[in-house]
C-alpha positions in Angstrom: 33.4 -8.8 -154.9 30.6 -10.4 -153.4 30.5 -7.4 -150.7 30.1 -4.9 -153.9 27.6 -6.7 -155.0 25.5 -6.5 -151.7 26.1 -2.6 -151.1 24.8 -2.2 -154.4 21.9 -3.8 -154.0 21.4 -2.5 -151.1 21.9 0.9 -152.4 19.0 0.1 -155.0 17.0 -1.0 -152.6 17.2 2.1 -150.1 16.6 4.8 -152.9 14.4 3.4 -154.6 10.8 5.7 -154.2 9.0 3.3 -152.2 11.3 3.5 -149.4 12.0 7.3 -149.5 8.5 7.9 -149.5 7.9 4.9 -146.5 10.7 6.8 -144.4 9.3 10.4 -145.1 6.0 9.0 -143.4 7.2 7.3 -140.7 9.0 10.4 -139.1 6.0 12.9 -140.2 3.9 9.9 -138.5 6.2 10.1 -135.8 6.0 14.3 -135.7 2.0 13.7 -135.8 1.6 10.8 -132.9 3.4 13.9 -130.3 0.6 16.3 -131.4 -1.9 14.2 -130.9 -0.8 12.5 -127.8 -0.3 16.2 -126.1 -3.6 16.9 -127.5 -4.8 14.1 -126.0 -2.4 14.2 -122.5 -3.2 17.9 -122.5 -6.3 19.1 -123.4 -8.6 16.3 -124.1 -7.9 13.8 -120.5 -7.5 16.6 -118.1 -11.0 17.4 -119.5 -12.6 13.9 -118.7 -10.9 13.9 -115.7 -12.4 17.2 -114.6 -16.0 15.8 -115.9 -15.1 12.8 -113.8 -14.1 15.0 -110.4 -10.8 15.7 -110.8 -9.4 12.4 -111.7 -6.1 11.6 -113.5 -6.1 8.1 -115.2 -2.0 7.8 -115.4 -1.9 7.2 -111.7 -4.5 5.0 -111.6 -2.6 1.8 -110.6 -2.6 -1.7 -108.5 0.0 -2.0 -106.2 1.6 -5.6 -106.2 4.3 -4.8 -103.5 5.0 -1.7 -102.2 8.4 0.1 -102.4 10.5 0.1 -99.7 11.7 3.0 -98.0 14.6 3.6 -95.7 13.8 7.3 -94.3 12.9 9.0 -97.6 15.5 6.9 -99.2 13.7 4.3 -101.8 15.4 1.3 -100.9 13.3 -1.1 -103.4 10.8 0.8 -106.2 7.1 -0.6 -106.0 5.7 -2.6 -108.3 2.4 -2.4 -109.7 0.3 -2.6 -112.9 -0.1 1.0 -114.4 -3.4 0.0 -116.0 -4.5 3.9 -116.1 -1.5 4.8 -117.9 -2.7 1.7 -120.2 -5.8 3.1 -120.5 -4.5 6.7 -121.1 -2.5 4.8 -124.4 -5.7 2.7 -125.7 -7.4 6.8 -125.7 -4.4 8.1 -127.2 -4.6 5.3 -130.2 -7.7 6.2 -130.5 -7.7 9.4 -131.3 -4.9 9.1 -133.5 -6.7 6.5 -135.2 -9.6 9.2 -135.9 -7.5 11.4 -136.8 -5.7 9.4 -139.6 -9.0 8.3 -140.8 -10.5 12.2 -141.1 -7.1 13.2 -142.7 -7.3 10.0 -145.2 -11.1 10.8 -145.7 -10.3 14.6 -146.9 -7.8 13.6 -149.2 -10.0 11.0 -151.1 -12.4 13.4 -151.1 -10.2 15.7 -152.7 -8.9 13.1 -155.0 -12.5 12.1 -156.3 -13.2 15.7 -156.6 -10.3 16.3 -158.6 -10.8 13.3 -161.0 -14.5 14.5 -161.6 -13.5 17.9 -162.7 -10.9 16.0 -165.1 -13.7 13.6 -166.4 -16.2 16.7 -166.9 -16.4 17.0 -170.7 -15.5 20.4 -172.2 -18.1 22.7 -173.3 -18.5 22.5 -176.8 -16.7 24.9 -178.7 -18.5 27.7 -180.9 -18.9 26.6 -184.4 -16.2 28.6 -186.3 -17.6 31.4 -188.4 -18.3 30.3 -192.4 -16.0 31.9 -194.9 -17.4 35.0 -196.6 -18.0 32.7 -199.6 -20.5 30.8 -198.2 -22.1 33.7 -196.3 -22.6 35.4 -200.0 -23.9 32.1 -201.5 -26.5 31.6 -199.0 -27.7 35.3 -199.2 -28.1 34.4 -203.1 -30.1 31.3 -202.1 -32.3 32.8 -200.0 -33.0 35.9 -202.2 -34.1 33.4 -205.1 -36.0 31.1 -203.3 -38.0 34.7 -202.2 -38.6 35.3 -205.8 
């Protein structure tokens, strides 16, 4: 009985809107981190590395031991501290960050744009014409007060 009670629960937990909506953004997050990181792998670094003579920050690296070979056999794998490849993430975040925040900027602008068109009062409407009646009345008025 108990274990019922937990499905369901969980059940009404994982379709509820919230979480739907959380999981839809994590994989389009996930979809948008690739483009930008090949923008930034492919387009923007190789750019900076050509304005900085041809250099490529993912191999930039210190060696702590070297690998050991036995012909061309790697016998033990180096190790070392891939700080360029570290560095080559810290740009990536970086431009992913910008990238959120121009994205996130657009649509409040959008919003606030929307919400003032919404607030904008309506232009008064045309009075609605007077019933003949009135029209005739007034032409009496004014045709009496002329005399």
């Amino acid at each position: 009985m108990a274990k019922c009670k937990f499905l369901s629960e969980f059940k009404d937990f994982a379709m509820k809107g919230n979480v739907i909506d959380m999981a839809v953004g994590v994989v389009i997050g996930g979809a948008f981190g690739k483009i930008v990181t090949s923008l930034v792998s492919d387009i923007i670094m190789p750019a900076v590395g050509a304005l900085c003579g041809g250099l490529n920050f993912t191999d930039w690296k210190w060696v702590l031991k070297e690998a050991v070979m036995k012909g061309e056999e790697v016998v033990k794998p180096e190790v070392a501290i891939s700080w360029g490849n570290f560095l080559q993430v810290i740009f990536d975040f970086i431009i992913i960050a910008l990238c959120i925040f121009f994205v996130i900027k657009g649509i409040n602008k959008a919003k606030a744009l929307s919400e003032k068109k919404e607030e904008a009062p309506a232009e008064p409407e045309a009075p609605a014409p007077k019933p003949d009646d009135v029209v005739l009345l007034e032409e009496i008025r004014d045709l009496l007060k002329n005399k």
